[in-house]
C-alpha positions as a Markdown table, in Angstrom:
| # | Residue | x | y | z |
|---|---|---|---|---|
| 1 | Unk | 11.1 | 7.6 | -14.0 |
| 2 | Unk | 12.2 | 9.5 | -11.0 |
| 3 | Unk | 10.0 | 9.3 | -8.4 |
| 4 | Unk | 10.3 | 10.9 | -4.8 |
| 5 | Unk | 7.5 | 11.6 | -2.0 |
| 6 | Unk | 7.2 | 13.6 | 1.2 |
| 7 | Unk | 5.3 | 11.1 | 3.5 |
| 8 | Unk | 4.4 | 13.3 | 7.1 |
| 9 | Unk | 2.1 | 12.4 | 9.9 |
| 10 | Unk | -0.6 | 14.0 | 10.7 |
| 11 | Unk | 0.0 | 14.0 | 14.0 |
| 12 | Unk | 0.7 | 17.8 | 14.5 |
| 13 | Unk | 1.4 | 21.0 | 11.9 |
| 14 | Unk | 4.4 | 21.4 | 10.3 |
| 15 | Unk | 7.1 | 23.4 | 10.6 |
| 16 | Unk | 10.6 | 24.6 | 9.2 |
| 17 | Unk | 12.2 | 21.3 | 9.5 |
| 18 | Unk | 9.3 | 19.5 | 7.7 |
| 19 | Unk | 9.3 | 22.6 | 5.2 |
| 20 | Unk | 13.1 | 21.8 | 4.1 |
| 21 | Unk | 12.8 | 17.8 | 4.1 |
| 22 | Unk | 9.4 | 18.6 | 1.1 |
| 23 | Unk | 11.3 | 21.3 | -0.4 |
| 24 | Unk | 14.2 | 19.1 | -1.2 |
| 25 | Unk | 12.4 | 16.1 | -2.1 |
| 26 | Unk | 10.4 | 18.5 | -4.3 |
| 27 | Unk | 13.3 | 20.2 | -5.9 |
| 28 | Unk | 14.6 | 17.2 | -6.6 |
| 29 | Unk | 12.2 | 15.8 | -8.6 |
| 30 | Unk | 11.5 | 18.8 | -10.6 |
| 31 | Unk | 15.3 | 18.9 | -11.6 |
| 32 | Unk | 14.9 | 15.4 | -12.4 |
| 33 | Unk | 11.5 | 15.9 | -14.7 |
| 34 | Unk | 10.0 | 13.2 | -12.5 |
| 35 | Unk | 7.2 | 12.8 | -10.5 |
| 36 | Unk | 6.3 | 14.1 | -6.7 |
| 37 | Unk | 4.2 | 11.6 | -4.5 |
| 38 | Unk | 2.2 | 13.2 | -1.3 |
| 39 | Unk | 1.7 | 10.3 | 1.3 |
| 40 | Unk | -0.3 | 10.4 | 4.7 |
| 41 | Unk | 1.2 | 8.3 | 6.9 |
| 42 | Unk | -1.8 | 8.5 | 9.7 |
| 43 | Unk | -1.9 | 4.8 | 11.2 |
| 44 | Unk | -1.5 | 5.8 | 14.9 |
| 45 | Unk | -5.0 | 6.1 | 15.3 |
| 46 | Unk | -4.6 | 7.6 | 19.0 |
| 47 | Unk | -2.3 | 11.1 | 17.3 |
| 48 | Unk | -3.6 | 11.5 | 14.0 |
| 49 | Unk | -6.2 | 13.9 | 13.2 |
| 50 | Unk | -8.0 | 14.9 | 10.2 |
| 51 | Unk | -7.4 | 18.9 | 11.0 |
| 52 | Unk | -3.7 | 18.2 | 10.9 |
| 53 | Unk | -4.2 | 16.6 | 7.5 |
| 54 | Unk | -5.9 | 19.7 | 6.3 |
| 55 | Unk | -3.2 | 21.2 | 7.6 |
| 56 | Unk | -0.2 | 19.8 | 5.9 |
| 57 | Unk | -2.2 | 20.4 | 2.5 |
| 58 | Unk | -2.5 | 23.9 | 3.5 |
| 59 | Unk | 1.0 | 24.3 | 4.2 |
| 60 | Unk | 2.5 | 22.8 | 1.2 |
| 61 | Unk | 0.3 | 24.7 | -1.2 |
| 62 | Unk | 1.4 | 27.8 | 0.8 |
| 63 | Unk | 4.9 | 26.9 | 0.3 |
| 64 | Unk | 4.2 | 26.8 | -3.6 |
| 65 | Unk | 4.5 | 22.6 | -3.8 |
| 66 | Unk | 2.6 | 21.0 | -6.1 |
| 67 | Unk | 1.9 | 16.9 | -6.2 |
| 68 | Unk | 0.2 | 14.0 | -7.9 |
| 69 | Unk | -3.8 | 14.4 | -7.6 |
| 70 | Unk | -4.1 | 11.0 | -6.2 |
| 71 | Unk | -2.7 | 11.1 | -2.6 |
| 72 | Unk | -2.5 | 8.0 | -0.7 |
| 73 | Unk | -3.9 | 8.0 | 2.6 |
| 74 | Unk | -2.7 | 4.8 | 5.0 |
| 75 | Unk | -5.2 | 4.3 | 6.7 |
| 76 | Unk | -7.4 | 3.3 | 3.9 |
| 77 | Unk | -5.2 | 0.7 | 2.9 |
| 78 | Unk | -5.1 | -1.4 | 6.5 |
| 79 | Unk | -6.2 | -4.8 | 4.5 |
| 80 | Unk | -3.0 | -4.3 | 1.9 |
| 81 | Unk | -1.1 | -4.2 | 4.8 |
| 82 | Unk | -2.9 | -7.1 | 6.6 |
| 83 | Unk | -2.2 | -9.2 | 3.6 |
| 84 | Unk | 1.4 | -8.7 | 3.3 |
| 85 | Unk | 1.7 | -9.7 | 7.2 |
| 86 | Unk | -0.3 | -13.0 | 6.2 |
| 87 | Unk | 2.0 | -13.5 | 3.4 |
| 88 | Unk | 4.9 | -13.7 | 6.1 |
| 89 | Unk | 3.0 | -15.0 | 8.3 |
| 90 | Unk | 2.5 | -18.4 | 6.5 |
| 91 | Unk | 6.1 | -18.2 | 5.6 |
| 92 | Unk | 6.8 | -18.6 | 9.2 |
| 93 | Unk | 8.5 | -15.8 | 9.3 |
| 94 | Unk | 6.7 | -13.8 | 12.3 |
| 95 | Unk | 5.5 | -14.8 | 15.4 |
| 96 | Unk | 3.4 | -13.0 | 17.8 |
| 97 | Unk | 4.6 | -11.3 | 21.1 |
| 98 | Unk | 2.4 | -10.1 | 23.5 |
| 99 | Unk | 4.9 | -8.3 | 25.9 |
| 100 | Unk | 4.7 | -4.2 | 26.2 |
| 101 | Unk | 6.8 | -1.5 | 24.4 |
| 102 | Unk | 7.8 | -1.0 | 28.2 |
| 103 | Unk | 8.8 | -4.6 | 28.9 |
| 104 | Unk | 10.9 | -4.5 | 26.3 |
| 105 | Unk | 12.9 | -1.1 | 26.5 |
| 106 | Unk | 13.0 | -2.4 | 30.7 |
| 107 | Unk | 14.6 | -5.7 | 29.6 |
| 108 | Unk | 16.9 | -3.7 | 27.2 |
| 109 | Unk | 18.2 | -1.1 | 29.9 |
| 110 | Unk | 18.9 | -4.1 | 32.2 |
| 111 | Unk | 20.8 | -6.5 | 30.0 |
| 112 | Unk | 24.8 | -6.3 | 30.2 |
| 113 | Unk | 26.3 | -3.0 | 28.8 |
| 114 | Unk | 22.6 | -2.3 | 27.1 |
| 115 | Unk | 23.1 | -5.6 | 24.5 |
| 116 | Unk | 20.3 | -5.7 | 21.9 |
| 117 | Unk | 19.5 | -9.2 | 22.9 |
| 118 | Unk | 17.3 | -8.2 | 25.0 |
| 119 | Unk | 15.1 | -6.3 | 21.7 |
| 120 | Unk | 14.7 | -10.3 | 20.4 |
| 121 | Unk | 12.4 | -11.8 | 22.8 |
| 122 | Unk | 11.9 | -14.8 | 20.8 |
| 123 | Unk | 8.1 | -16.2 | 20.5 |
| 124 | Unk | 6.7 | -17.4 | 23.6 |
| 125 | Unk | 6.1 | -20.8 | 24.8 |
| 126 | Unk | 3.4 | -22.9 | 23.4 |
| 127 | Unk | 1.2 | -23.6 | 26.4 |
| 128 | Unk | 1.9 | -19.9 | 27.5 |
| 129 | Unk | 1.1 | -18.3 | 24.1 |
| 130 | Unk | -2.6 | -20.5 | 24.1 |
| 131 | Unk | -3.0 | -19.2 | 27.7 |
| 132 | Unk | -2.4 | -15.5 | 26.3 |
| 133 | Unk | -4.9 | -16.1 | 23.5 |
| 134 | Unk | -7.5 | -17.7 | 25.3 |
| 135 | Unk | -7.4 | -14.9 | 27.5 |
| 136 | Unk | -8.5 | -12.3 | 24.7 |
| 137 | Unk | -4.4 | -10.5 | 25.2 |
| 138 | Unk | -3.7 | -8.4 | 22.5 |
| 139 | Unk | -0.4 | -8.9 | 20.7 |
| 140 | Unk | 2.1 | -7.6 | 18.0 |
| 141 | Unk | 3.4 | -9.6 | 14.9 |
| 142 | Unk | 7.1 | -9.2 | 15.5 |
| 143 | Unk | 10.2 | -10.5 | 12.5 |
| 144 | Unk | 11.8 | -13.1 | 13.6 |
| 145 | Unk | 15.7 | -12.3 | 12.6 |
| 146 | Unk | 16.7 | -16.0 | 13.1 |
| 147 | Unk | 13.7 | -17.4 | 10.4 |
| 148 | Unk | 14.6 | -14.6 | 8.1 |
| 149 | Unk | 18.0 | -15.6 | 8.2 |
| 150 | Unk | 17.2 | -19.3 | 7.4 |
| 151 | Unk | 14.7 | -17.7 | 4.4 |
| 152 | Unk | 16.9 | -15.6 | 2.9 |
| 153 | Unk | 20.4 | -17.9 | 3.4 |
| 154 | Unk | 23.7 | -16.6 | 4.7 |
| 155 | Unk | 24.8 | -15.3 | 1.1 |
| 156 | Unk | 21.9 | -12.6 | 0.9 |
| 157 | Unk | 22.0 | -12.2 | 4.5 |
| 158 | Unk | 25.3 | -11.0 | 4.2 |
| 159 | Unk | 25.7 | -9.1 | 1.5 |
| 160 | Unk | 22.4 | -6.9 | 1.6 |
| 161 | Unk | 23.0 | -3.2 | 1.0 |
| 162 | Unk | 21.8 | 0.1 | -0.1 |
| 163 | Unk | 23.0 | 3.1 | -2.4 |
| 164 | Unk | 23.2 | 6.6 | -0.1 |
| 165 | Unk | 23.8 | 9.5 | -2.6 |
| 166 | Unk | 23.2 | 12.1 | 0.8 |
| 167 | Unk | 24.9 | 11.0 | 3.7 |
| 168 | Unk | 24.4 | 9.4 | 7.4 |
| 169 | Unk | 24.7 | 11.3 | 10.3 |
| 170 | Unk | 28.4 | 9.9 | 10.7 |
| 171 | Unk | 29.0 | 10.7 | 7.3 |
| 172 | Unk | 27.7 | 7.2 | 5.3 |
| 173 | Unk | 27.8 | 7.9 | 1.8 |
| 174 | Unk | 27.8 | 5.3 | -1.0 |
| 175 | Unk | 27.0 | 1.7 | -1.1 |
| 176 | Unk | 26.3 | 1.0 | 3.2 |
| 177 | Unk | 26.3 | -2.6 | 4.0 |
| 178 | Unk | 23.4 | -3.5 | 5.7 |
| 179 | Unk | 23.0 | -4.9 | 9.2 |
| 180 | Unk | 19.9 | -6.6 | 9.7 |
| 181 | Unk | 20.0 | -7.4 | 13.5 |
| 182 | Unk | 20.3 | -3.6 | 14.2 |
| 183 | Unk | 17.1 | -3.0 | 15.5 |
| 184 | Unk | 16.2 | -6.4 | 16.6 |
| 185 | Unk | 13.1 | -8.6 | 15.8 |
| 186 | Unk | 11.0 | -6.0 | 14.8 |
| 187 | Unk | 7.1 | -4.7 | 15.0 |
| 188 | Unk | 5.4 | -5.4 | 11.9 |
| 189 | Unk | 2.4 | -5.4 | 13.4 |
| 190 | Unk | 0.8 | -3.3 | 15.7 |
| 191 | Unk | -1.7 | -4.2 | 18.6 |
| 192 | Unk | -3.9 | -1.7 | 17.8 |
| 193 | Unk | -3.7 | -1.0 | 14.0 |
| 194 | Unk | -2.6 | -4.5 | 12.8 |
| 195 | Unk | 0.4 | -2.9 | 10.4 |
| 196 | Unk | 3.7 | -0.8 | 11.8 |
| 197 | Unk | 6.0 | 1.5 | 10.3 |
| 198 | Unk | 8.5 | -0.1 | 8.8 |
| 199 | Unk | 6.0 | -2.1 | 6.8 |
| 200 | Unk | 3.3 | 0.7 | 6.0 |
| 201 | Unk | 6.1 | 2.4 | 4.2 |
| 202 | Unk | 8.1 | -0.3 | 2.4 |
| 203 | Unk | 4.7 | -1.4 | 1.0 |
| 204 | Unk | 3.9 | 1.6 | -0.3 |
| 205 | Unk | 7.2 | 2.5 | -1.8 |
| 206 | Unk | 6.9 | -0.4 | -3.6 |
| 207 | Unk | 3.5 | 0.5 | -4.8 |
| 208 | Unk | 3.7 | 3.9 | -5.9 |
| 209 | Unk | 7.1 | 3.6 | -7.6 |
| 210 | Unk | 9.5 | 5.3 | -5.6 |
| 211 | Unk | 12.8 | 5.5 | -7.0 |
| 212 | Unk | 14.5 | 8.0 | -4.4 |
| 213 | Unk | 13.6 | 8.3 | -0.9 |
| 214 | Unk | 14.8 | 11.6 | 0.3 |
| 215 | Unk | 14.3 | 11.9 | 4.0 |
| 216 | Unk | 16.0 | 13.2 | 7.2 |
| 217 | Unk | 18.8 | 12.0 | 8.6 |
| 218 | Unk | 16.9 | 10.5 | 11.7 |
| 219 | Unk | 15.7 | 8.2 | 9.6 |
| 220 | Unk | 19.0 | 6.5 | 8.3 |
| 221 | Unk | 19.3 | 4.0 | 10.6 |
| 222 | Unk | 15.5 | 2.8 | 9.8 |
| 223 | Unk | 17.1 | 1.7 | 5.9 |
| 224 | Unk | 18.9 | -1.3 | 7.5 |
| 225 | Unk | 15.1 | -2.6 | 8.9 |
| 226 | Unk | 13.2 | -1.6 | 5.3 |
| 227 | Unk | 15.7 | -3.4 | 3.1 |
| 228 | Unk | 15.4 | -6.6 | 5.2 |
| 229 | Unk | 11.6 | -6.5 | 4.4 |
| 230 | Unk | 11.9 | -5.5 | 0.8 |
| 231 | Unk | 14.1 | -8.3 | 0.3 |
| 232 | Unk | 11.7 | -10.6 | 2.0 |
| 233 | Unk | 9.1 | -9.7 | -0.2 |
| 234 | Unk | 10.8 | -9.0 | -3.4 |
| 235 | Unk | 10.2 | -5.8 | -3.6 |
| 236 | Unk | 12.7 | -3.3 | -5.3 |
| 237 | Unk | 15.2 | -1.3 | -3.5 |
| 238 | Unk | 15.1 | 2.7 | -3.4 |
| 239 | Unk | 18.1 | 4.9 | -3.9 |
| 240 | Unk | 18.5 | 7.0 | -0.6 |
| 241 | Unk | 19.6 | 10.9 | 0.3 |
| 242 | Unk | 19.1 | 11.4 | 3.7 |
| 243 | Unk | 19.7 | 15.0 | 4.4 |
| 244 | Unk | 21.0 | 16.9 | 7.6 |
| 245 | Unk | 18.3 | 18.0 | 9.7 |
| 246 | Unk | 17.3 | 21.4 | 10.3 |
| 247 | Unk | 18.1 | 23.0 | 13.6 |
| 248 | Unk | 16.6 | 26.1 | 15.6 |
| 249 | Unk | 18.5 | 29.0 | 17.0 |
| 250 | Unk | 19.2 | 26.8 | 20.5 |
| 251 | Unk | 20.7 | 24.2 | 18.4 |
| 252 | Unk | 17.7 | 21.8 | 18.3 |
| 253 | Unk | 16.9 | 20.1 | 15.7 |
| 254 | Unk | 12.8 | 21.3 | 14.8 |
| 255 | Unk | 10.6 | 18.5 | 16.2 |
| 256 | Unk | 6.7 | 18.5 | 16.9 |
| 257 | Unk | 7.0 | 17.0 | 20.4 |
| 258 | Unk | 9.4 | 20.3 | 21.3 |
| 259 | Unk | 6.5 | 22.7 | 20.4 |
| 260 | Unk | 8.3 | 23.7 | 17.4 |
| 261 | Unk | 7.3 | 26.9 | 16.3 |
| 262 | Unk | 4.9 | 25.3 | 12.8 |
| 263 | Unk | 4.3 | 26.8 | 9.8 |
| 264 | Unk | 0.8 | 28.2 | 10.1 |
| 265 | Unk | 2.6 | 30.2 | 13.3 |
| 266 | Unk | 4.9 | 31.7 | 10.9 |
| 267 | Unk | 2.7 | 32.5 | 8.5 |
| 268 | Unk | 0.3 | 34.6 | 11.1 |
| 269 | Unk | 3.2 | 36.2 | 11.9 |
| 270 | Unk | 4.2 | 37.8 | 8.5 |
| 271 | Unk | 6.4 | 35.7 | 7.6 |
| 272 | Unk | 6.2 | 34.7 | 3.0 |
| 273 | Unk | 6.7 | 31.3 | 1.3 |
| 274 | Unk | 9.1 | 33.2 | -0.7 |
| 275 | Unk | 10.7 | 34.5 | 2.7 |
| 276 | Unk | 11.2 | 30.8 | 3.8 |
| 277 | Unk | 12.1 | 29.2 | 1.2 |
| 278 | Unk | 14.5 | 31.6 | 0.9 |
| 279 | Unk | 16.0 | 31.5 | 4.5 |
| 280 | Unk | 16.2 | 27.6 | 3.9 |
| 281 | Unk | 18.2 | 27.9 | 1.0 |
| 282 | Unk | 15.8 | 27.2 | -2.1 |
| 283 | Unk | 14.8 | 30.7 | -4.7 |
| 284 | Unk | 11.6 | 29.6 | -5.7 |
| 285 | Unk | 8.9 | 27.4 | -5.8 |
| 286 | Unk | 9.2 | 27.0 | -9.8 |
């Protein structure tokens, strides 16, 4: 069966941007007779807040969206997670890294014409990694490209892909050949949390079913990274539509860390669901 899901952050309110991406994902699935999943994606434990959870459930009934009863909150789920990274673990396929987020986007800007090299640090030495340990140094599980390589073998590697029925920001549409050394060995793991991204949400596509991820377009480039680790754990793919993203009068796109004007601002302000979704482009809510 169809099956789509609007997975936000509670990290702020939402606003008009965040109000298109649901009310396509929603549309879609009702045109479909399938089924519309409500995730909260809260495992940054330093920006989420329950009051923005509250928040996003008030301003998707507002907008007239319905969803499953049963919505899955990530940070219940931390030892799903930490089980999948032991799975890859033993595999061999990780390896911890105790360097910052800042020594790594440094060693980036100053590696020849910005190579990506520098976003594989490799695993550190053996008598330096005990030295780390011993010393109580927190670290990430990172994905070792070169082991996933050897796991997978050079005719997967390859030939991995995904279907795009939306399109890229340049325009991808189709079947897009994957490049799995796009983003680099990758944070599975966080320091703090013990699970990342790109992991939280594969795993729990997986779970619940998704057939369709319908998402912005900032998120395109992410697909190359989540059907690396779907392969790696036999999980299925997803059909994508990534969408254009919805920009303000100045030309910006709507973002919570530019103060976007949210919903709940809109609302105090007169402004109807039915005015909304109108001005975004969608009749009604049924």
């Amino acid at each position: 069966m169809f099956t789509t899901r609007f997975a936000p952050s509670p990290t702020g309110r939402l606003h008009k941007g965040h109000a298109f991406s649901a009310l396509t994902a929603w549309t879609a699935a009702k045109a479909a007779g399938g089924r519309f999943v409500l995730r909260i994606e809260d495992i940054d434990p330093t920006r989420c807040r329950p009051e923005y959870e509250a928040g996003i459930l008030e301003d998707l009934a507002w907008l007239g969206l319905d969803w499953e009863a049963s919505v899955r909150r990530q940070s219940d789920h931390l030892a799903e997670y930490a089980a999948v990274i032991e799975n890859l673990r033993a595999r061999g396929l990780l390896y911890r890294c105790f360097r910052t987020r800042k020594e790594i986007l440094s060693a980036i800007g100053e590696a020849p014409h910005g190579t990506m090299e520098a976003a594989r640090p490799g695993p550190h030495s053996a008598e330096e990694e005990a030295h780390l340990l011993a010393s109580g140094a927190p670290f990430a599980w990172r994905l070792s490209l070169d082991r996933a390589r050897e796991a997978l073998g050079e005719a997967t590697w390859n030939n991995l892909s995904f279907v795009e029925e939306g399109e890229g920001p340049n325009g991808e549409t189709g079947v897009i050949a994957v490049d799995p050394e796009a983003a680099g060995d990758v944070v599975l793991a966080r320091k703090d949390t013990g699970v990342a991204y790109h992991l939280a949400v594969t795993h729990d596509d997986a779970l619940q079913g998704i057939t369709h991820v319908i998402r912005g377009q900032d998120l395109f480039e992410a697909t190359h990274v989540q059907r690396l680790i779907q392969t790696l754990m036999g999980w299925p793919a997803q059909t994508y539509r990534h969408h254009s993203l919805l920009t303000g009068p100045d030309g910006r796109r709507y973002a919570k860390r530019d103060r976007s004007i949210t919903l709940a601002e809109l609302r105090a302000g007169g402004l109807t669901a039915e005015g909304l979704r109108a001005e975004l482009g969608f009749s009604s809510a049924g």
